[in-house]
Steps between C-alpha positions, in 0.01 A plus 500: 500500500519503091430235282623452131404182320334354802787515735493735776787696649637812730506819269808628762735197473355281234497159747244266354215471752239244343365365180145405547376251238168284595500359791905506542689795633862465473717696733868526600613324820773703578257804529299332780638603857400080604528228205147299511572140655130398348500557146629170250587625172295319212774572275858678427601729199864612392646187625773470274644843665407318829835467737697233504498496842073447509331220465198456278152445634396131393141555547463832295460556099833642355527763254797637311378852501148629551163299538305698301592671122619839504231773537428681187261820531 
């Protein structure tokens, strides 16, 4: 694992394994061999490049791009 501006990835293939900020650790679902059935997001980001075809959590905080301002070393 590597990590450049707080995000963590494979140095072989460059998939994006975890960004670890606070207590939050966000991590791609498609990368998990079983999706979690436990876990209720809090909130969504990107959602105007969400799919038409997927509905929009009414209980979670939605952001146009990223929660938090870009990091700047």
């Amino acid at each position: 694992m590597k990590t450049f501006a707080r995000r963590s990835f494979c140095p072989q293939c460059g998939s994006h394994i975890a960004w670890l900020r606070g207590n939050e650790a966000e991590i791609m679902l498609g990368s998990l061999d079983m999706a979690p059935s436990d876990l209720i997001p809090d909130y969504e980001l990107s959602v105007p490049r969400r799919e038409n075809w997927l509905m929009a959590l009414p209980w979670a905080e939605q952001f146009a791009g990223d929660r938090f301002p870009p990091f700047d070393p």
